[in-house]
N, C-alpha and C positions, 0 to 999 in steps of 0.2 A: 970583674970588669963591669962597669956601670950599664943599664940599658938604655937608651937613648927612645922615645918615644914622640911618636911624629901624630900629635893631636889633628892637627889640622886636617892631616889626610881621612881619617877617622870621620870630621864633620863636614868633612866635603861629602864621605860617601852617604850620611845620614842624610845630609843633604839632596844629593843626588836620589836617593829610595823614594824621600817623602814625594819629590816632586813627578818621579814617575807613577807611585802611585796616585799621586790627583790626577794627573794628566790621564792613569788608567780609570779612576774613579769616571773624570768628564766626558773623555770616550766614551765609556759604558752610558754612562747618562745620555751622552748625543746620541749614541746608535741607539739608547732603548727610544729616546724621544723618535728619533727617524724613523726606527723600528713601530712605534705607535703612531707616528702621522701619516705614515703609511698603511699599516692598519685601517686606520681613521677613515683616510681619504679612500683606502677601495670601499669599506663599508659605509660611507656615507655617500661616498657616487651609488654605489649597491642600492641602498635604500632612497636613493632620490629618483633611480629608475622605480622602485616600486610605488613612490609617491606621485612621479609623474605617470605612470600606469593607472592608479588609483584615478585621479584628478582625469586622464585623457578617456577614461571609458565611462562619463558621465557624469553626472551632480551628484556630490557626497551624498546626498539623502535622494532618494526616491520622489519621482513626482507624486503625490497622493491625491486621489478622486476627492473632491469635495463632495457629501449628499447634503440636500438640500429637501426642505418639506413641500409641499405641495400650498400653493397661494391661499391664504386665509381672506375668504369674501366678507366683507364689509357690507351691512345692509341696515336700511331707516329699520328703527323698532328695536334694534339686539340691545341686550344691555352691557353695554361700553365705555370708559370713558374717554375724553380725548388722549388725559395722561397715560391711559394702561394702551392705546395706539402707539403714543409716542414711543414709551419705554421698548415694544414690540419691533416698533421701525430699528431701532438705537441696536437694538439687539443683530438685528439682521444686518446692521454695519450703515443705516445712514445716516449720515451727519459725522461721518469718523472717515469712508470712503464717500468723497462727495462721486465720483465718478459713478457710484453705486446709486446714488442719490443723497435727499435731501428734505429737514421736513421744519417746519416752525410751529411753537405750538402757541398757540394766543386763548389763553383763559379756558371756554369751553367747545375752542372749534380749533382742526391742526392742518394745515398747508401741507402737501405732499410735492415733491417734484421727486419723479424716478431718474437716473443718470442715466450714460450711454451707455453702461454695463448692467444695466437692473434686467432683471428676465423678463417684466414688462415694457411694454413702450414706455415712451418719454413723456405720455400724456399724465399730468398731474392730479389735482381734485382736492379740493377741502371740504373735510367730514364735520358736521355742527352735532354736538352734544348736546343734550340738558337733563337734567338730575340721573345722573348715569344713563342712561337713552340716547342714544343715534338719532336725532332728527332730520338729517338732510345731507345729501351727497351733491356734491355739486361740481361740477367740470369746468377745466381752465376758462372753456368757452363760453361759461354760461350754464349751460346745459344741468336737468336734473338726474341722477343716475338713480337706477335701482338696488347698484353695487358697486363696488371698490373692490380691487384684489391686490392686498401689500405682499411685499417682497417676501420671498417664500424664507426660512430661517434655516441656518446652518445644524443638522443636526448633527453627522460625524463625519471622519475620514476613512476611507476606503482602506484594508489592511495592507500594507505594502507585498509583503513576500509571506510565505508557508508560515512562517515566525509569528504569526500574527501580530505586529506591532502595528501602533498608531499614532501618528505624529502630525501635529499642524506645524508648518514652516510658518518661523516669522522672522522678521527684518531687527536691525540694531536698531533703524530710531524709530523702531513703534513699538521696544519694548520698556516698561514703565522708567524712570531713574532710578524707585527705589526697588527694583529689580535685579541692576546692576551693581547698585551699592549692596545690597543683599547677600548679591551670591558674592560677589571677592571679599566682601569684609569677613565673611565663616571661612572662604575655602580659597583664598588668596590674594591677601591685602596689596601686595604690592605688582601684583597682575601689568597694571600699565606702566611699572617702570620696569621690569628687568625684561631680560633678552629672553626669558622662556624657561631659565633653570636658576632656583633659588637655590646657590650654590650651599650655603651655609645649613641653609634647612634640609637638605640634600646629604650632606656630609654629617651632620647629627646624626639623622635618621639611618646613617649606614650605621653609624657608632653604635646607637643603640640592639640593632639587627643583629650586629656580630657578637655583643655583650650578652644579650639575651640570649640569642639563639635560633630566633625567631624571626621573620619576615613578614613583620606586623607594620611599621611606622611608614608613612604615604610619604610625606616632603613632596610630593608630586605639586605643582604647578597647575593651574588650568590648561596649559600648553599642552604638559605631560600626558593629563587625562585623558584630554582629546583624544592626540597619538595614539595611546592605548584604546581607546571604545574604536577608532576609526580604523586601526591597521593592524594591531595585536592580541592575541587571546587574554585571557584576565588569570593567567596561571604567574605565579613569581618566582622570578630567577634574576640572580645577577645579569645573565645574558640578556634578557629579554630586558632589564633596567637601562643594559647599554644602549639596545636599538629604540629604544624610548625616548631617549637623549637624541640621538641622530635623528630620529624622524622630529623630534620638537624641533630641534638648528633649521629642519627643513620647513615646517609649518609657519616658523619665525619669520623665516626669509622669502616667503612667497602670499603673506597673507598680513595685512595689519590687527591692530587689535581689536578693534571694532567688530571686523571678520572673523577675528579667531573666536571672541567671547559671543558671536551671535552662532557662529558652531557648535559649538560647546553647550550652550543653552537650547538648541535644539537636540543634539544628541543624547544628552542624557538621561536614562532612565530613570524614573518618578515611580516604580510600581506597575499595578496590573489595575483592572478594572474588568471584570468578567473573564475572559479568555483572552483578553488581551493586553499584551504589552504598553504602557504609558510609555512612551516618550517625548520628552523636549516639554516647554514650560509651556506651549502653546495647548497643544494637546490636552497635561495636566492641568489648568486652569478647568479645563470644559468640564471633564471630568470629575473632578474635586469639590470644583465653586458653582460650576452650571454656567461660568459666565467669558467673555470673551477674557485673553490676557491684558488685553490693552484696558480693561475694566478694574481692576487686580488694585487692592488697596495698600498701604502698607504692613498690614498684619499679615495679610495672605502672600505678599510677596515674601516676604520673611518665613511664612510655614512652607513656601515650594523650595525656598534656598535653604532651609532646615532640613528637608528629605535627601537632598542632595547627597550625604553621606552614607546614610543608610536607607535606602526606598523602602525594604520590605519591614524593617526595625520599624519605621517613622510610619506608618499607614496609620491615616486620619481615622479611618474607619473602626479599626480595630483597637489603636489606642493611643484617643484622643488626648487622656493625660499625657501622655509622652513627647507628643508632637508639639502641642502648649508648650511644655516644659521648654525644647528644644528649639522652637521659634522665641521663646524668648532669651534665650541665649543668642540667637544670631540679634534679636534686637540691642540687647545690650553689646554684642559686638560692633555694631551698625553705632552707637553711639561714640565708643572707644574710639573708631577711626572718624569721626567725626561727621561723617552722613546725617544723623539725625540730632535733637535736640534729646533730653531725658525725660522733659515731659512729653515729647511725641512719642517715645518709646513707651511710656507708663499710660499713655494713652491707647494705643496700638498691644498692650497687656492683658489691657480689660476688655479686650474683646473676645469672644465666644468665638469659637471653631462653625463657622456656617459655612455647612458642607451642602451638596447636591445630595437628592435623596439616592440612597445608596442600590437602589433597584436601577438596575442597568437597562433593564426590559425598556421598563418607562421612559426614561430617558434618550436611551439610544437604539432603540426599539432592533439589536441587534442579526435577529431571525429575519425582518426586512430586508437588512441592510446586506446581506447574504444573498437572498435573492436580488436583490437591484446587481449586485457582481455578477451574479450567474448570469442573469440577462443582458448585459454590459459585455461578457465574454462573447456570448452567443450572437449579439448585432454587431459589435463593433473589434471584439477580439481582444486576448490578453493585453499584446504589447501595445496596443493604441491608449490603450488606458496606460499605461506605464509611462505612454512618453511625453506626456506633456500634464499638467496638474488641470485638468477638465473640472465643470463643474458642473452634476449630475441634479438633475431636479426630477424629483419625484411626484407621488400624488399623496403623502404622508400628513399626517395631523398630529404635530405632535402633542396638541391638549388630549384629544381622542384615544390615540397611542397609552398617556401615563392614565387616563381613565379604564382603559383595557386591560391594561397591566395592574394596574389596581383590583381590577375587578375580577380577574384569574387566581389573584393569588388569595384575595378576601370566597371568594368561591371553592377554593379548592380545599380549604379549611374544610369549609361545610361536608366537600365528597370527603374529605379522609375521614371526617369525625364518625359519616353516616356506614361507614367500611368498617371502623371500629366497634361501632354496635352494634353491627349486623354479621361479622364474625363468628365463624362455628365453634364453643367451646374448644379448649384440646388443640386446633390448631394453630399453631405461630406463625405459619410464616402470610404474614401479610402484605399484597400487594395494592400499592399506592399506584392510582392512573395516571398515566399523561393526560394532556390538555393541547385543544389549539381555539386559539379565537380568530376568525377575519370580519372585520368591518368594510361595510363597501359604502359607495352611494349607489342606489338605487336606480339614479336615473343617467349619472356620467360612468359607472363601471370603476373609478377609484377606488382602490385600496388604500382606505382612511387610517386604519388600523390593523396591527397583524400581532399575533402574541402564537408563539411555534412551539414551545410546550412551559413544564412549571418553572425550569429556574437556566438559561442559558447560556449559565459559568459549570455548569454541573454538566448538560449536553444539549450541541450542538444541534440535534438532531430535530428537522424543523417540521412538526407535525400536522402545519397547515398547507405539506405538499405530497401529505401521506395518503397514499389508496386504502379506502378503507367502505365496509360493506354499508352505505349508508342508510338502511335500516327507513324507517315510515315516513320518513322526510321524503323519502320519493315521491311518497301514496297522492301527492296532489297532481301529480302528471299523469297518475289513472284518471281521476276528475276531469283532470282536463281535456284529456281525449274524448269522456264521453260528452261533455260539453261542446266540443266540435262539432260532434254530430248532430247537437241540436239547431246547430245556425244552417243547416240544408234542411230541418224539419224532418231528419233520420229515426223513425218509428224502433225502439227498443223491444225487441221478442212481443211484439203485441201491448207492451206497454207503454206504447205515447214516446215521446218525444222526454230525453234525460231532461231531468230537473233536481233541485236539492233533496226535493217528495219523495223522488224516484224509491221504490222499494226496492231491498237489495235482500238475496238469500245470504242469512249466515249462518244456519244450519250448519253439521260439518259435509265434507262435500269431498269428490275425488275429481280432483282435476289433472288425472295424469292421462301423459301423450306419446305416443308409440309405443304403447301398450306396456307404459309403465306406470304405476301409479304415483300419484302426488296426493295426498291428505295434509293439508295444515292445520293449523290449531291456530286460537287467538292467546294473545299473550296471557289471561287468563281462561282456564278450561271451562267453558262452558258457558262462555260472557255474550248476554244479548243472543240468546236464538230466534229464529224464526226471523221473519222477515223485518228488514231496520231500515229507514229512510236515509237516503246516501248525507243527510247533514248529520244523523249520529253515527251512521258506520264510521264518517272521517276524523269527527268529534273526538271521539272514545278509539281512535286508528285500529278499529275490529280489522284482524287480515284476510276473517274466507271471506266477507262480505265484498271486502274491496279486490280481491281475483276474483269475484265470479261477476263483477264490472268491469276490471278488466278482461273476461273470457267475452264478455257482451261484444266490448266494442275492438278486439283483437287487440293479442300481446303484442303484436310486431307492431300497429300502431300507437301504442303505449310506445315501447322503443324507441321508432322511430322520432317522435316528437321528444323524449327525453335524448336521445343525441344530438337532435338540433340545437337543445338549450346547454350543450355543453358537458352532459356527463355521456361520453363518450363509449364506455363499457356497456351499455344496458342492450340488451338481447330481449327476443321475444321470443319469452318462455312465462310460463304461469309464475314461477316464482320473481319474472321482475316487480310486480308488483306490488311486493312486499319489501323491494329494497334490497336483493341479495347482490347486486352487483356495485362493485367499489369506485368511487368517486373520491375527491380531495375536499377538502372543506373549499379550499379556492375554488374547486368546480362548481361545490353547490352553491358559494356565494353567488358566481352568476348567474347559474340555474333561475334561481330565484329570481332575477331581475327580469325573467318572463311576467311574473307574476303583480312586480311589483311597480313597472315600467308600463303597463299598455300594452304587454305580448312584445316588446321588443328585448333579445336577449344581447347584453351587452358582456364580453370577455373582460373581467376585471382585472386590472394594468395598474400597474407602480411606477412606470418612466416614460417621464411628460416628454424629457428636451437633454440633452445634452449639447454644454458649450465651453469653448475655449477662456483661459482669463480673461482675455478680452468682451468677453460676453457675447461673441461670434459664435453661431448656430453651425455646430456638427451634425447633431441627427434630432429629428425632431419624430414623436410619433405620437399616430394617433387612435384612438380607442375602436374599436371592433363591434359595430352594431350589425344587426337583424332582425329581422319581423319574422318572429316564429309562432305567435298566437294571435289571432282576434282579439282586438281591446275588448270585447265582450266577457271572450273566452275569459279571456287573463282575471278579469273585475269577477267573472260568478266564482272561478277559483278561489280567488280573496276572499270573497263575501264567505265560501266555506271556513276560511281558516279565520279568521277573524271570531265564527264561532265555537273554534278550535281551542279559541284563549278564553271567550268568555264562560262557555260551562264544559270544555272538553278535556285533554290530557292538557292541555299548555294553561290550564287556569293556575297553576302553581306560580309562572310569570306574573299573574294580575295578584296572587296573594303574596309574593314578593315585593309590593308598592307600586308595578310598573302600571298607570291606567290612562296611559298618553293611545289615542288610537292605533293599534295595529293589528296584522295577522302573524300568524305562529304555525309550528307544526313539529310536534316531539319525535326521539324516534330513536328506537330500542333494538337493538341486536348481539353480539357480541359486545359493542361499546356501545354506549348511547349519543345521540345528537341532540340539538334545538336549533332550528334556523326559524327567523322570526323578522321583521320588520315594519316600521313606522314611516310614513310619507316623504322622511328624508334620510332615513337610516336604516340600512340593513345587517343585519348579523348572524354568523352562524357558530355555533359552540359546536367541537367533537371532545369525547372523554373517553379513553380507552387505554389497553393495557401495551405497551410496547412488545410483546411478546407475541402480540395476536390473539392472548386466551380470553375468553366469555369476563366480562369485567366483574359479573356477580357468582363468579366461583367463590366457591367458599362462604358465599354466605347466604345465610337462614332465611333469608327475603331477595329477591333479585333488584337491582339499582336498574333504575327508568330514568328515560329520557326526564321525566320532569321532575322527578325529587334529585339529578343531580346536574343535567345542561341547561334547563330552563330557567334555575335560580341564578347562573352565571351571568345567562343571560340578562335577565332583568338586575343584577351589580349593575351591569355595562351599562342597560339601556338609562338606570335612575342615575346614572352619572355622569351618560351624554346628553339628557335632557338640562341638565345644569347650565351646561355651555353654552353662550352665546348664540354660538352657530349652528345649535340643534334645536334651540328651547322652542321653535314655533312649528311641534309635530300636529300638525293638520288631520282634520277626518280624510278617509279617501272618498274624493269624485266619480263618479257613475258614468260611465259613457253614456250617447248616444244612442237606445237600443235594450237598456237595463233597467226593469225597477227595484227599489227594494220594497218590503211591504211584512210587516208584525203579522208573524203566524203561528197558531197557537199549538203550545208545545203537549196537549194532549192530544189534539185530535189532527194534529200536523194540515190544517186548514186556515186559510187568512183570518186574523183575528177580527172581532169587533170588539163591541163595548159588552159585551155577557162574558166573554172570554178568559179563564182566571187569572193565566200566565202567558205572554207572548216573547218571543224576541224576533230578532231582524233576518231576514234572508233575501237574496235577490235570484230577479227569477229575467230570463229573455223575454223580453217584449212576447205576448200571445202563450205565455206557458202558465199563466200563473191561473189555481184554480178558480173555478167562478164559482163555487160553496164557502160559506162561511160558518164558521166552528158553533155557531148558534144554529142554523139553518141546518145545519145535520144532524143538530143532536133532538130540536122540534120534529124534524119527519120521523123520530124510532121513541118517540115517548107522548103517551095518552096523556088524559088530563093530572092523574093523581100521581103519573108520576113526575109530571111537572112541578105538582104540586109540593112533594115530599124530595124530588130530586134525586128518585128511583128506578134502575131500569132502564131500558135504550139499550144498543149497541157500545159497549165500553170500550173505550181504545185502549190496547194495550198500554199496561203501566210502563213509565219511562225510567229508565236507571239512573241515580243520581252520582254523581263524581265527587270520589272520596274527597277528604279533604287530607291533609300531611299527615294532621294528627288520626286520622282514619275513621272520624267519623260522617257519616254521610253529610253532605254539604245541600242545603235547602233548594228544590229544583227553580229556582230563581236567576235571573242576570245577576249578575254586579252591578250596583247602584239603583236595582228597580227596590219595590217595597211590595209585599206580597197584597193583595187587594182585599177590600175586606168581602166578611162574607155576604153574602145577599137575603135577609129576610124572607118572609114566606111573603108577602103582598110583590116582592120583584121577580119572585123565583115563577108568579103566574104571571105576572104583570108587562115582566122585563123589567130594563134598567139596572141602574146602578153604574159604578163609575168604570171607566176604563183606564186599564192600570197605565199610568205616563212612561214614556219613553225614558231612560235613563240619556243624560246631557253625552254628546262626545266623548266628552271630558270629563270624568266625576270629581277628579281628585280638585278641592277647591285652592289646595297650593300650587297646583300644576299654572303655568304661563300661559296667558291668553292664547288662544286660536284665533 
């Protein structure tokens, strides 16, 4: 029986399967879609609460302190030209923020107007050049000035948080054009047209991820980046790609493009620079180039949007091939998208990498910048600095500063070298010294310059706020005590009234007290006995001779008077005198401005002014004066140290080149010192070991004050004499009350014209002797031995001061000429010439006085 077969029913039901399966297919699709915008929408409301959290608890970036240098005076005479004013103003922002001010340069004279935000008034001045020469300051009103003070120059920013990062904020239209075409044409061409995610580049880069294996390919956006540096750790995960995405949708939609890439351009990392983090292209510019962003050529802008990729890969410093290589890639990208021309490109190829010199000290003088925070915390507190972008002005120099830092580190060569030769066979391990240098001025208390040990990417640790035993540097505050005494006419143990003359036992001697004993020694055994005039004991820094001048005129008044001047610790006891109690280099910097001031002691200060952006006065202060010595006092002190440098431990200074007028005073103990200064410059060097141990352990000769602080010293000083604003170092002025007077250095009596050798000394008014070095030597010598020039009273021989190379150095000044000798018709007769005073000044390249 046939079977009858019902097709139809058959493709109805095929029918009927396919179509529940689509319909099962679309379901699924619509619930997983529903199921993912649901997803979506809680984790994008989720992350829009963290984004509006983000954005409501502050400014994406941190307010950052500006520092600022300390006002550069202008004065008729310096050699300047209008052009190197101009480029100085330009640099400090005028003529770019007129608000700041404003300046016109016409040939060889330059128009100044400061704005309503300049640190100075709004009063103006045009400065006249001629053949590099300053000749005339002149005021809006007519008026002639004796100086000008331009706008103080930006040196860095303040570190935001623990992180140490450094970032300058800058704006979208003050950042260059080909800054912007730079950076999207390497790291995202199509930035201003898509919505935040370049879908396709996106979708490759996953391709590739999954193929590989690897979590290598970016496709990131500028958008994306952001997201990530501003809200996400930098670990990779799918997940963390997803919240990347959400937070981009978010940044999209609350922020235009202009906003987004001038974020973006600030945020991102460029590298490090000492200890600290680069951030943002503001920042990197200073750092890099030396120069503002808004300066920024198209080669340079092209090498900051080249690092982009890889900062630490791409660092200028370390390899420069590389960075070339890879700014010219972004330039020939820059031409692909059509930004530039091919010959601006091949033009912007052949330029050379002109980097800022890579010494951070120098530049950003960052042990300074350290303390201006510390002291910023302590008046004004953390979060006042945090919350608003202040700008901090200091008393800084930054020519002064990169001469300081140059000068530490060309100096430090010398100490290592001299550590290497003086090493005890056999032993290895060798310890290399720290350093600190502070510059001040003499007569305002500024801290010009500050350098806080050898290299400030290696450590932190600032050694010009270090306690340390300051050693014969002190010894001029014995001096000067006993100098006190002479302006009351204070009769010394039966011997007259102190003077330079003064005899001093330096015999060895026990000066111990509550019936303990104290015996010193001079730094060599057996140096200079018997009785020594207080200008050689300070000379040659003999230590019994100078306590048993300080036992004359009492320890506690020694003390007491070195407290007043600012070193704090000093106690009266025998051994102050020698320096055993510890002080800062900052201390002795101002110490010394007793000395070098007119007895007035000024507290040396780094922060002039703080003020709001608007140029509106927050806190202003002001420097810390005292009268702690007689201008007499203070000038006969001088007058010793001065001879301190021409034939005593600090002649190492003068055989360094330095022969500008000054006084000095070396100084040996564990670590050695040199503090020293010139009419307008003060400075004090410390060199010691971080550890606290004796700095000439270990070696065969011990290291002194002047074979290792004194040659620093004179780097610094032959380097600020250079400067403009140092070059007219002046002899020092005498008060009222002081002579000086040639006296002769055998028979320590005022010189005449028979006299072989003389130098300078200054004596108070009514002190100085009334014999002369021929009239003493006629009353102890008959005819024949006048005749033969035999016999008399001999004054004891005088010790000559080695020289580096260690042989004895001629008892002669610097710059006299030893005299000739005298015939026998003079030697009965008299006569003969008298030896001339050496000039100021010897050196004949040195700058007019």
């Amino acid at each position: 029986m046939p079977v009858k077969l019902k097709l139809g029913n058959r493709s109805k039901s095929r029918s009927t399967f396919g179509g529940t399966l689509l319909r099962g297919v679309l379901l699924l699709a619509l619930g997983c879609a529903i199921l993912f915008a649901c997803i979506f929408g809680v984790l994008y409301f989720k992350y829009q609460k963290v984004v509006d959290d983000r954005l409501a608890s502050g400014p994406l970036f941190a307010n950052s302190a500006q520092i600022y240098s300390g006002s550069r005076e202008i004065r008729p005479g310096q050699h300047l030209t209008a052009g190197t004013i101009a480029r100085e103003l330009k640099s400090a922002g005028y003529n770019t923020n007129n608000d700041l001010g404003t300046f016109q340069l016409s040939g060889d004279s330059i128009q100044i107007k400061p704005g309503p935000q300049s640190f100075h008034s709004t009063d103006g001045a045009t400065i006249a050049t001629e053949d590099g020469v300053v000749t005339s300051i002149t005021a809006e009103n007519g008026a002639s000035l004796q100086g000008y003070k331009l706008e103080p120059q930006l040196i860095t920013a303040l570190s935001e948080d623990k992180g140490r990062v450094k970032r300058r904020l800058v704006k979208y239209d003050e950042i260059p054009p080909h800054m912007v075409e730079a950076v999207t044409s390497i790291e995202d061409r199509r930035f201003f047209e898509h919505g935040g995610v370049n879908y396709l580049r996106l979708i490759k880069c996953g391709v590739t991820d999954v193929i590989s294996g690897k979590k290598r390919c970016g496709g990131s956006t500028l958008t994306q980046q952001l997201a990530k540096n501003l809200f996400l750790s930098p670990e990779k995960s799918y997940k963390r790609k997803m919240i990347e995405l959400l937070i981009t949708f978010q940044l999209e939609a609350r922020f235009n493009k202009q906003q987004l890439f001038e974020m973006y351009v600030n945020e991102m990392n460029l590298g490090h620079r000492g200890s600290f983090e680069i951030n943002g292209v503001g920042e990197a510019s200073q750092a890099f180039f030396g120069k503002d962003f808004k300066q920024l050529d198209l080669a340079e802008c092209a090498t900051l949007a080249g690092m982009f990729q890889r900062p630490s890969y791409y660092n200028p410093y370390r390899s420069p091939e590389r960075v070339i290589e890879r700014r010219n890639v972004v330039l020939d990208s820059m031409v692909e998208t059509g930004a530039i021309t091919a010959s601006e490109a091949n033009r912007a190829k052949a330029e050379p990498l002109r980097l800022a010199p890579p010494n951070v000290d120098a530049s950003e003088a960052p042990y300074f910048v350290d303390l201006v925070h510390d002291q910023l915390v302590q008046r004004i507190g953390d979060q006042a600095i945090g919350q608003q972008s202040l700008r901090i002005y200091t008393s800084l120099d930054p020519d002064l500063q990169r001469a300081a830092s140059e000068a530490v580190e060309a100096g430090m060569k010398n100490v290592d070298e001299l550590i290497r030769k003086r090493h005890k066979a056999g032993d290895t391990n060798i310890t290399y010294p720290q350093v600190a240098l502070v510059a001040i001025d003499p007569h305002t208390g500024q801290i010009l310059a500050l350098v806080g040990g050898r290299n400030y990417t290696t450590s932190q640790l600032d050694h010009a706020v270090a306690e340390r035993p300051t050693g014969s540097i002190f010894k001029p505050f014995v001096y000067a005590t006993a100098y006190n005494t002479s302006l009351n006419g204070t009769d010394l143990d039966g011997e007259g009234v102190f003077t330079a003359l003064t005899k001093l036992n330096n015999d060895s001697q026990d000066f111990g007290t509550g019936g303990q004993s104290y015996i010193p020694g001079n730094f060599e055994h057996g140096e200079y006995p018997g009785m020594v005039p207080a200008v050689q004991a300070i000379a040659h820094s003999l230590n019994i001779a100078t306590i048993a001048l300080a036992q004359k005129v009492g320890y506690e008044n020694v003390a007491a008077l070195a407290r007043s001047a600012g070193i704090v610790n000093a106690r009266g006891t025998p051994s102050v005198a020698i320096g055993t109690y510890n002080a800062t280099p900052i201390d002795m910097a101002g110490a010394y401005t007793v000395f070098a001031n007119n007895g007035v002691h000024l507290k040396p200060w780094l922060l002039a002014s703080v003020r709001n952006p608007n140029g509106d006065i927050v806190a202003d202060y002001a420097p810390e004066a005292k009268q702690v010595l007689d201008p007499r006092t203070a000038y006969l002190t001088q007058s010793l140290m001065e001879n301190v440098m021409t034939f005593g431990t600090g002649a190492s200074a003068r055989a360094h080149g330095f022969t500008a007028p000054a006084a000095g005073k070396t100084g040996t103990s564990h670590d050695v010192w040199f503090a020293g200064y010139s009419s307008n410059l003060l400075c004090v060097i410390w060199v010691g070991n971080d550890d606290y141990t004796d700095i000439s352990r270990n070696l065969t000769r011990p290291l002194q004050g002047a074979d290792a602080a004194a040659p620093i010293w004179a780097e610094f000083m032959n380097r600020a004499i250079k400067l403009p604003q140092y070059s007219d170092m002046k002899p020092f002025t005498a008060p009222s009350g002081v002579q000086k007077i040639l006296v002769d250095k055998a028979t320590y009596l005022p010189a005449d014209s028979t006299c072989p050798v003389d130098y300078s000394i200054a004596f108070l008014d009514g002190t100085i002797p009334q014999s002369t070095c021929s009239h003493m030597g006629e009353s102890q010598q008959n005819f024949f031995q006048k005749l033969f020039g035999i016999g008399g009273n001999k004054p004891e021989p005088q010790p000559t001061q080695p020289n580096p190379d260690g042989n004895a150095a001629p008892d002669v000044a610097p710059g006299q000429q030893p005299p000739p000798k005298k015939n026998i018709f003079k030697r009965i007769f008299g006569g003969g010439d008298k030896p001339k005073t050496p000039p100021p000044n010897p050196d004949p390249n040195a700058p007019p006085q």
